[in-house]
HTML snippet that shows the backbone in 3Dmol.js (N, CA, C, O; Angstrom):
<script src="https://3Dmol.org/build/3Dmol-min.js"></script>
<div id="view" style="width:600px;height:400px;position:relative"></div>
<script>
const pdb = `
ATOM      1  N   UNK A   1      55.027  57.636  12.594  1.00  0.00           N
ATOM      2  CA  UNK A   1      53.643  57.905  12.285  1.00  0.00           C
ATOM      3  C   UNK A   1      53.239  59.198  12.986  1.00  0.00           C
ATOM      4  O   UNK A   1      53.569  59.489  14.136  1.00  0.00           O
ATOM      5  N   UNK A   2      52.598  59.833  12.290  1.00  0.00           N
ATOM      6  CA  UNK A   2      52.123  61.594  12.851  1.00  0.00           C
ATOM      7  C   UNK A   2      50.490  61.392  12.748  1.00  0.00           C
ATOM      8  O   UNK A   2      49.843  61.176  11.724  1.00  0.00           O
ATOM      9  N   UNK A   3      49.993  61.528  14.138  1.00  0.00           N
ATOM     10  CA  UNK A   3      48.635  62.069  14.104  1.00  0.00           C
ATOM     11  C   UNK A   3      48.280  62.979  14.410  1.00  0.00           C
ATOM     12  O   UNK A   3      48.464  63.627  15.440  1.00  0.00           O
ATOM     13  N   UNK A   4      47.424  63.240  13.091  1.00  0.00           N
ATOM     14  CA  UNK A   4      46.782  64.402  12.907  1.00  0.00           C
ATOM     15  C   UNK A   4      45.486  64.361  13.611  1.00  0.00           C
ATOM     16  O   UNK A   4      44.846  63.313  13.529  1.00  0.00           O
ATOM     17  N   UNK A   5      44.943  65.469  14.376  1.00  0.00           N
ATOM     18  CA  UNK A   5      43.899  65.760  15.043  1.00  0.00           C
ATOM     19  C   UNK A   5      42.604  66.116  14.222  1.00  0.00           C
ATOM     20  O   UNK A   5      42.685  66.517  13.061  1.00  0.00           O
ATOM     21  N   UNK A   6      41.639  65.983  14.749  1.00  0.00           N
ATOM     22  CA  UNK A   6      40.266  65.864  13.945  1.00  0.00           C
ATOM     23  C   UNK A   6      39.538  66.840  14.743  1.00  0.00           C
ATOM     24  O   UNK A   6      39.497  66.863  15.973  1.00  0.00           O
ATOM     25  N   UNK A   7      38.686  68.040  13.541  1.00  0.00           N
ATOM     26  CA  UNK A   7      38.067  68.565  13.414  1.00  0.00           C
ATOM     27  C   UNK A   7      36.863  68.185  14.367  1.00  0.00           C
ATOM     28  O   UNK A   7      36.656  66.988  14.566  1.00  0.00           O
ATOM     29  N   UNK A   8      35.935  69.280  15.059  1.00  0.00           N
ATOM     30  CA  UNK A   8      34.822  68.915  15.581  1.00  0.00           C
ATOM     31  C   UNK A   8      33.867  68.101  14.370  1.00  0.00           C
ATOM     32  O   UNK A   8      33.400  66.974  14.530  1.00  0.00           O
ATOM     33  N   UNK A   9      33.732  68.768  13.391  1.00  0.00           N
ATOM     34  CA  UNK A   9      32.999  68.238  12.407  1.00  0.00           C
ATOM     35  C   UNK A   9      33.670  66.935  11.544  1.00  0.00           C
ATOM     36  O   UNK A   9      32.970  66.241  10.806  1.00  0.00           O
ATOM     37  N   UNK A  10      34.861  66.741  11.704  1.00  0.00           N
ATOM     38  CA  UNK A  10      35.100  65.356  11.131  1.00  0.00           C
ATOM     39  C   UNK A  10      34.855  64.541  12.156  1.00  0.00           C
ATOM     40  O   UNK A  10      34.992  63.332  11.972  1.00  0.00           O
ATOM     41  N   UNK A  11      34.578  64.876  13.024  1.00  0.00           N
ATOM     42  CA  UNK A  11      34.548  63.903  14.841  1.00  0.00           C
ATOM     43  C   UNK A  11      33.026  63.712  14.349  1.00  0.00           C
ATOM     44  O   UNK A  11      32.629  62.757  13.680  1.00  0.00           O
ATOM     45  N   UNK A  12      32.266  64.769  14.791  1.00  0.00           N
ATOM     46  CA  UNK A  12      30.722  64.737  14.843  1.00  0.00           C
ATOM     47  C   UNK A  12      30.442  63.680  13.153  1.00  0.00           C
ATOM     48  O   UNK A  12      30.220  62.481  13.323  1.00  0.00           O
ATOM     49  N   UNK A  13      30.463  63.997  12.281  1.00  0.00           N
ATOM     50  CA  UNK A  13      30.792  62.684  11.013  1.00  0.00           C
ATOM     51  C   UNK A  13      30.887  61.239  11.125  1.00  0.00           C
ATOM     52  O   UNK A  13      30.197  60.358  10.611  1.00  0.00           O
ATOM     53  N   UNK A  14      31.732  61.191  11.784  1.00  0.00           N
ATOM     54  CA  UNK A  14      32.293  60.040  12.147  1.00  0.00           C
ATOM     55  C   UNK A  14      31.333  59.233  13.252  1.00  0.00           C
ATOM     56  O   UNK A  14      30.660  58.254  12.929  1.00  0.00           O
ATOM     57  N   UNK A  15      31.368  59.778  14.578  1.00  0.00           N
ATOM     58  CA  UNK A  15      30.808  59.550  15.621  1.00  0.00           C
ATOM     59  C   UNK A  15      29.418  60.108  16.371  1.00  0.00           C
ATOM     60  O   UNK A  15      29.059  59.558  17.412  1.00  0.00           O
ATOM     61  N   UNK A  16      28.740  61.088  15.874  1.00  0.00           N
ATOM     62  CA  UNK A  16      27.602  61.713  16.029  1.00  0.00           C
ATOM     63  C   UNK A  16      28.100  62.887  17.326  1.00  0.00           C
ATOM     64  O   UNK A  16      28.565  64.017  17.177  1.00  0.00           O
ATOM     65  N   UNK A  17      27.823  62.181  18.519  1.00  0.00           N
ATOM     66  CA  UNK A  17      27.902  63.728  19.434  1.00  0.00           C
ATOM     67  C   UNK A  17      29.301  63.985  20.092  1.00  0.00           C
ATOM     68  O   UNK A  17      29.808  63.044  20.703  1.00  0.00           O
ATOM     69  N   UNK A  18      29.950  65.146  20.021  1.00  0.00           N
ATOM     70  CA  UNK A  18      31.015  65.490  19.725  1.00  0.00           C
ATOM     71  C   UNK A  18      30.558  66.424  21.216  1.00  0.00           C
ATOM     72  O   UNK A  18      29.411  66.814  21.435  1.00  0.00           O
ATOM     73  N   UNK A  19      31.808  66.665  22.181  1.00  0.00           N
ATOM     74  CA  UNK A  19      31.523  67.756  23.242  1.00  0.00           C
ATOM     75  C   UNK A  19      32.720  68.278  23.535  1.00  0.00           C
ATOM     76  O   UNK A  19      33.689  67.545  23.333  1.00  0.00           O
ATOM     77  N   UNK A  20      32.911  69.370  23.964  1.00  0.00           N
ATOM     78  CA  UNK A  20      33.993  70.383  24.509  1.00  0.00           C
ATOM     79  C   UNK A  20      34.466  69.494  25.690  1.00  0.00           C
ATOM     80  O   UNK A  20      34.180  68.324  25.944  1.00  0.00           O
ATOM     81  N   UNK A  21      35.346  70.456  26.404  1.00  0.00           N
ATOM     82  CA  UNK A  21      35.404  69.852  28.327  1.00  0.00           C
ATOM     83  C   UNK A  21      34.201  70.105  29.196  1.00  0.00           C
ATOM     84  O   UNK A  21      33.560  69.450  30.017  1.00  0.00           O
ATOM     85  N   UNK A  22      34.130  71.823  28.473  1.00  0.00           N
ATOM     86  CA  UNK A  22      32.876  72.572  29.851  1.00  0.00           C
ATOM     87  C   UNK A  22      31.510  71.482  29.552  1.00  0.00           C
ATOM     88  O   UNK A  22      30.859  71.134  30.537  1.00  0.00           O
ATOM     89  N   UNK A  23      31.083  70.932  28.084  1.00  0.00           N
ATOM     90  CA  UNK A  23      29.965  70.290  28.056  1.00  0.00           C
ATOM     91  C   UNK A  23      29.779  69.227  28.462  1.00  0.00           C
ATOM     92  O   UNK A  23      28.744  68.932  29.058  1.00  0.00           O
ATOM     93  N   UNK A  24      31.242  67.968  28.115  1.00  0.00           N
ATOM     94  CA  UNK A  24      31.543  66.798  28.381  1.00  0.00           C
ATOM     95  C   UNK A  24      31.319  67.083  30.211  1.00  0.00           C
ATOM     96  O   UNK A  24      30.581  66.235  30.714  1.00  0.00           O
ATOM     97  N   UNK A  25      31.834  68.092  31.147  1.00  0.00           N
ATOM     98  CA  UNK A  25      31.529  67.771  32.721  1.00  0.00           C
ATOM     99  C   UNK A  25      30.097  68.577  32.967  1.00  0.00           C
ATOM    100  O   UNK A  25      29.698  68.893  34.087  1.00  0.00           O
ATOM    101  N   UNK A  26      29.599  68.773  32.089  1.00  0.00           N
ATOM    102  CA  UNK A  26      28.084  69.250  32.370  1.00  0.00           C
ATOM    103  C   UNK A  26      27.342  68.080  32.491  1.00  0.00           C
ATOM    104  O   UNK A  26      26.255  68.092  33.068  1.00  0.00           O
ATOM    105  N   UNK A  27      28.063  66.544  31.756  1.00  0.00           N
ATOM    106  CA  UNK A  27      27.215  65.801  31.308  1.00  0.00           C
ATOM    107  C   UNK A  27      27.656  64.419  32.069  1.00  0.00           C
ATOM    108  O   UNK A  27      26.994  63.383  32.125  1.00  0.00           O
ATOM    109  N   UNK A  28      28.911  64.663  32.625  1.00  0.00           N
ATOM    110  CA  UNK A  28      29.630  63.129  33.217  1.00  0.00           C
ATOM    111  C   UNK A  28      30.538  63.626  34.413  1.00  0.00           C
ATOM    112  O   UNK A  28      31.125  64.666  34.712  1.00  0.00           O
ATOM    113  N   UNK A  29      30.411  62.725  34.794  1.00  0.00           N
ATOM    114  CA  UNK A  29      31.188  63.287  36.351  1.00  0.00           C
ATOM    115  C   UNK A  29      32.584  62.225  35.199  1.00  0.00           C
ATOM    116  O   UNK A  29      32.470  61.495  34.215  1.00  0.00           O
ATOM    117  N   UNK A  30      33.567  62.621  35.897  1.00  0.00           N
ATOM    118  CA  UNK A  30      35.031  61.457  35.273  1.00  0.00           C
ATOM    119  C   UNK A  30      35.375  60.916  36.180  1.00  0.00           C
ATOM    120  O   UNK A  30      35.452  61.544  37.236  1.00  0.00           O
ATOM    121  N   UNK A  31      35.642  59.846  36.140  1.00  0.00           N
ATOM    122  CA  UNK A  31      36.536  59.270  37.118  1.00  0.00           C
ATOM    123  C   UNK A  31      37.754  58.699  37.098  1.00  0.00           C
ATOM    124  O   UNK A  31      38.216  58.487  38.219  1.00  0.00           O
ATOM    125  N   UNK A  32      38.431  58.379  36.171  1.00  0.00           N
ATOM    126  CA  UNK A  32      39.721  58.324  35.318  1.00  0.00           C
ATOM    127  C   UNK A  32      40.011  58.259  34.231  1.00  0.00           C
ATOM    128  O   UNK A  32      39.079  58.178  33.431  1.00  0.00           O
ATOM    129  N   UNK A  33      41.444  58.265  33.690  1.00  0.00           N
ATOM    130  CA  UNK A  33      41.597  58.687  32.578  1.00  0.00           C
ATOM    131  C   UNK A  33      43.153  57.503  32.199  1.00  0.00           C
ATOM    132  O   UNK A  33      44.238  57.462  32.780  1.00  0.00           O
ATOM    133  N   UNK A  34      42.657  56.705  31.052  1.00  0.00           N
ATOM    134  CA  UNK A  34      43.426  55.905  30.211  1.00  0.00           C
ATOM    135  C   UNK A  34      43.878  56.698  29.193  1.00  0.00           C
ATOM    136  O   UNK A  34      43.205  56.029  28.409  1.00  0.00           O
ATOM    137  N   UNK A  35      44.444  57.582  28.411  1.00  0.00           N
ATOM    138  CA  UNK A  35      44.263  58.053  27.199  1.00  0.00           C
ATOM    139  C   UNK A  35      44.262  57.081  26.186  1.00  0.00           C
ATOM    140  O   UNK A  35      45.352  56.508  26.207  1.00  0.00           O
ATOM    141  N   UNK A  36      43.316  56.512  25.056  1.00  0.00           N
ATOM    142  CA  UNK A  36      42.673  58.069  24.877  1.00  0.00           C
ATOM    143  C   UNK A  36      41.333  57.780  25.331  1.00  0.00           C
ATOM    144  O   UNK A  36      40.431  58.051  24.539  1.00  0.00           O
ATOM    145  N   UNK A  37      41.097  57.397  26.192  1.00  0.00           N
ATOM    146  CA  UNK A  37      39.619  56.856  27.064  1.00  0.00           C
ATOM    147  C   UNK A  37      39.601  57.964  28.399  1.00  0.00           C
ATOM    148  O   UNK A  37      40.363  58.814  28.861  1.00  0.00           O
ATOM    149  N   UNK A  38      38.713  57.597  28.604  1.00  0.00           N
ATOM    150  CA  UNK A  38      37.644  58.214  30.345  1.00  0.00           C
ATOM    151  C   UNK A  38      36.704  57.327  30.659  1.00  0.00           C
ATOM    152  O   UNK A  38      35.880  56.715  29.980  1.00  0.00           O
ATOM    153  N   UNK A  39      37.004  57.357  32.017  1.00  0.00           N
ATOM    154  CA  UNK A  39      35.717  56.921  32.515  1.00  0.00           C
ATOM    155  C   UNK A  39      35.075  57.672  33.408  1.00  0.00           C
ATOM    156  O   UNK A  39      35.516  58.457  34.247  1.00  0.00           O
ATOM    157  N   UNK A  40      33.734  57.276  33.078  1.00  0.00           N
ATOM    158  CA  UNK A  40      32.837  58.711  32.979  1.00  0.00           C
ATOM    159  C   UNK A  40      31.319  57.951  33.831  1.00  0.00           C
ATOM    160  O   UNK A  40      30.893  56.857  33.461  1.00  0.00           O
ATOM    161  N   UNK A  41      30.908  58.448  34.548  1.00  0.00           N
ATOM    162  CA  UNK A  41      29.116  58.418  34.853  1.00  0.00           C
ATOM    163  C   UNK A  41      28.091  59.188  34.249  1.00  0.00           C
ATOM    164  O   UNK A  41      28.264  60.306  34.734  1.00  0.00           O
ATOM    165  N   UNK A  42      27.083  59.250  33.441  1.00  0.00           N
ATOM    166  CA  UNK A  42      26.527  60.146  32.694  1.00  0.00           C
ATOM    167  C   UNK A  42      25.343  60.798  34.560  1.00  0.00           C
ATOM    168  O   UNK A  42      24.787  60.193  35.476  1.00  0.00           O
ATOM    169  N   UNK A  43      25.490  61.911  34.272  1.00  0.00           N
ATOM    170  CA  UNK A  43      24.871  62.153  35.429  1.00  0.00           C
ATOM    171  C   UNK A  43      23.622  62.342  35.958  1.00  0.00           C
ATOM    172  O   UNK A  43      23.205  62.479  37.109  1.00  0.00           O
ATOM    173  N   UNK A  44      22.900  62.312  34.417  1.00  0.00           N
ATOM    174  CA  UNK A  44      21.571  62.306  34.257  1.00  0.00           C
ATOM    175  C   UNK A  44      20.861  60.719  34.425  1.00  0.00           C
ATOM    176  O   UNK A  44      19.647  60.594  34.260  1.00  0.00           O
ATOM    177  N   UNK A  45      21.565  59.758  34.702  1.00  0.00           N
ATOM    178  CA  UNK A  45      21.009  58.177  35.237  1.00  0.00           C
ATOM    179  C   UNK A  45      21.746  57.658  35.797  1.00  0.00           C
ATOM    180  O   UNK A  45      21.397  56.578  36.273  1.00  0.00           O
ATOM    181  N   UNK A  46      23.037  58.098  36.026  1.00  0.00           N
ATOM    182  CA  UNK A  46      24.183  57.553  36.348  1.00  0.00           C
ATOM    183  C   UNK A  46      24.792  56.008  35.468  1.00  0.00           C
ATOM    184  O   UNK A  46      25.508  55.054  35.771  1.00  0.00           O
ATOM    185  N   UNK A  47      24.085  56.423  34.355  1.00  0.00           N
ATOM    186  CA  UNK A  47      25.076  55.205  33.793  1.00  0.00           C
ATOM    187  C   UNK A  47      26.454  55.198  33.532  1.00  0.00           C
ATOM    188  O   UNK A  47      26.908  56.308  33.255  1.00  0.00           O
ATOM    189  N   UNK A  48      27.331  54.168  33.541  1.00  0.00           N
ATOM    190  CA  UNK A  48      29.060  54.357  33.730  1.00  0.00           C
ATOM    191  C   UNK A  48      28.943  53.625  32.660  1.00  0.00           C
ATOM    192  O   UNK A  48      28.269  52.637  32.367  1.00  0.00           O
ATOM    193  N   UNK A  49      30.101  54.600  31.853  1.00  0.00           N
ATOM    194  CA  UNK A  49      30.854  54.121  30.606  1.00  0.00           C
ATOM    195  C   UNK A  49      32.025  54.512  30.137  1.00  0.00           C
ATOM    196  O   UNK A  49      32.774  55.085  30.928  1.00  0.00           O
ATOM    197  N   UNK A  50      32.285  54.388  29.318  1.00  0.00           N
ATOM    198  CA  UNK A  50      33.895  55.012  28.282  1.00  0.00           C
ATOM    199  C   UNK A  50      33.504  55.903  27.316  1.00  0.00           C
ATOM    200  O   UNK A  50      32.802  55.624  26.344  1.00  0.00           O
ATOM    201  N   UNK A  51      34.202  57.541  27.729  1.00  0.00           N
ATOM    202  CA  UNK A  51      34.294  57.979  26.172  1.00  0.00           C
ATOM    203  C   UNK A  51      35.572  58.465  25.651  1.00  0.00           C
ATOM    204  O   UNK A  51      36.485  58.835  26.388  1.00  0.00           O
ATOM    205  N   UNK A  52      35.624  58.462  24.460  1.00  0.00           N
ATOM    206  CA  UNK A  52      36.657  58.338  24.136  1.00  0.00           C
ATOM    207  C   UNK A  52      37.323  60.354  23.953  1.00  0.00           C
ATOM    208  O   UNK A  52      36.528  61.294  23.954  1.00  0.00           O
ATOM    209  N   UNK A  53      38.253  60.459  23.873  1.00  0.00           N
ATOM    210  CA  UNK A  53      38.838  62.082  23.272  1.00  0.00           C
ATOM    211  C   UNK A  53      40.264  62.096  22.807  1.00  0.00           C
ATOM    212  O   UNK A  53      41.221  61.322  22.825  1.00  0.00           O
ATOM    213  N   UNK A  54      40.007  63.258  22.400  1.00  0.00           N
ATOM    214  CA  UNK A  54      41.374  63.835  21.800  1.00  0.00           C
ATOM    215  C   UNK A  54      42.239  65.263  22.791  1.00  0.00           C
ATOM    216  O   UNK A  54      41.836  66.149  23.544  1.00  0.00           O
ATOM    217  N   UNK A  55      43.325  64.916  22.361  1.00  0.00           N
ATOM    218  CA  UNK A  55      43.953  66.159  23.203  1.00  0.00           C
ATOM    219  C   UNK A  55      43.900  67.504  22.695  1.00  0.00           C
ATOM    220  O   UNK A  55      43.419  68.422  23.360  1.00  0.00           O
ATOM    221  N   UNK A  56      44.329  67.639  21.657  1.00  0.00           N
ATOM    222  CA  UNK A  56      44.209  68.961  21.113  1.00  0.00           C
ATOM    223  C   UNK A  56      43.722  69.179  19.402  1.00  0.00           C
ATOM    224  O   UNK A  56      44.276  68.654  18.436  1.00  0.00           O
ATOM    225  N   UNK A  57      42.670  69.998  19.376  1.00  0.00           N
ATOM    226  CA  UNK A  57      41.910  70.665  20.312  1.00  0.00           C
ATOM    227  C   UNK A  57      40.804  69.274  21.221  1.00  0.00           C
ATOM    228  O   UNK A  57      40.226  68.313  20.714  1.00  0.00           O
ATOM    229  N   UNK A  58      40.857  69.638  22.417  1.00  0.00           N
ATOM    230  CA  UNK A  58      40.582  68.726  23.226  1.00  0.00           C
ATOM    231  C   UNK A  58      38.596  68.332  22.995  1.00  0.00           C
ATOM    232  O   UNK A  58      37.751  69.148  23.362  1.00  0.00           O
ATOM    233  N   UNK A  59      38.290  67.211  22.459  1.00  0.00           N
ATOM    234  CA  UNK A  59      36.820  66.799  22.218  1.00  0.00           C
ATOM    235  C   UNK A  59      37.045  65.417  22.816  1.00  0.00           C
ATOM    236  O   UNK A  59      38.044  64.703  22.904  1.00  0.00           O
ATOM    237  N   UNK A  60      35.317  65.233  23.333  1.00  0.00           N
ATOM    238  CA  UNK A  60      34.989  64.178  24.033  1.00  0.00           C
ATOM    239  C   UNK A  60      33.827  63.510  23.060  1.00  0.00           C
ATOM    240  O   UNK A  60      32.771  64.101  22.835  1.00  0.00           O
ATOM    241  N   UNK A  61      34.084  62.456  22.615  1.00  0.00           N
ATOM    242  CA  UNK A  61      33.193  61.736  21.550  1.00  0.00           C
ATOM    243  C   UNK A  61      32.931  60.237  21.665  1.00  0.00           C
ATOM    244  O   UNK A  61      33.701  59.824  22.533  1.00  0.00           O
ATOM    245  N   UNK A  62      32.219  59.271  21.198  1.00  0.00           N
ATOM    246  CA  UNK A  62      31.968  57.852  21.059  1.00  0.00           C
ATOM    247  C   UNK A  62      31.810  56.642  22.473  1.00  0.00           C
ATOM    248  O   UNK A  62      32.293  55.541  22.738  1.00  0.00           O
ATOM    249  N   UNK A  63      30.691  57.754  23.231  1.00  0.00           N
ATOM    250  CA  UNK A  63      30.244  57.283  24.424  1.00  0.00           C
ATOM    251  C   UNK A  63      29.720  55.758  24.506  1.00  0.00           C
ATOM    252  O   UNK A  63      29.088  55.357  23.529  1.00  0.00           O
ATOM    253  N   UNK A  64      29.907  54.958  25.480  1.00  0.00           N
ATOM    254  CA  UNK A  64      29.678  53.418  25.401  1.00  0.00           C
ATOM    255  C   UNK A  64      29.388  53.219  26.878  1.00  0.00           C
ATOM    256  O   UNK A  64      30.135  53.765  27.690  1.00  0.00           O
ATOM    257  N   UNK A  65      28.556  52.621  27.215  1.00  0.00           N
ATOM    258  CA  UNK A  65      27.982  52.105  28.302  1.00  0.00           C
ATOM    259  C   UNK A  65      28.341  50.732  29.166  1.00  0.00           C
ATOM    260  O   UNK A  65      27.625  49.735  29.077  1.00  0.00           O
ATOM    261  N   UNK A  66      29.337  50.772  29.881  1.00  0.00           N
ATOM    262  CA  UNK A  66      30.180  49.462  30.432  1.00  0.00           C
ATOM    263  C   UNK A  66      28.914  48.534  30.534  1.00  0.00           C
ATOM    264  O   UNK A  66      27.774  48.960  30.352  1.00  0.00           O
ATOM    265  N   UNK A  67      29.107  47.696  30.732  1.00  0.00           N
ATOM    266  CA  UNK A  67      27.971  46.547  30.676  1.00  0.00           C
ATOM    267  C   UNK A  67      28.405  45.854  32.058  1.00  0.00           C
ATOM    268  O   UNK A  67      27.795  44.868  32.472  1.00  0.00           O
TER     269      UNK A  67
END
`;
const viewer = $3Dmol.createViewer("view");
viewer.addModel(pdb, "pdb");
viewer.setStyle({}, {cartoon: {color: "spectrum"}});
viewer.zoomTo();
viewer.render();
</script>
């Protein structure tokens, strides 16, 4: 099986907000990394959650809020 990587705009489609690296750590501190998960603190409330990405070209998308 070959996966193929997704477009910012087939990402943003799919999942709504779509971010680079420089934007994704503007916005979350990380604190580890499962691929294809992160865990992340949003830094503006500190809520902790999972988002998900891709490696190349590398996007951070489909943020979720651990409960």
């Amino acid at each position: 099986m070959t996966f193929e990587p997704e477009t910012r705009e087939q990402l943003e489609a799919r999942f709504g907000e779509v971010l680079t690296t420089d934007e994704a750590t503007a916005k979350y501190r990380f604190e580890s990394f499962l691929a294809p998960f992160a865990f992340v603190t949003r830094k503006e409330d500190n809520v902790r959650g999972i988002i998900r990405f891709q490696h190349m070209p590398r996007f951070y998308f489909d943020f979720s809020e651990r409960k």
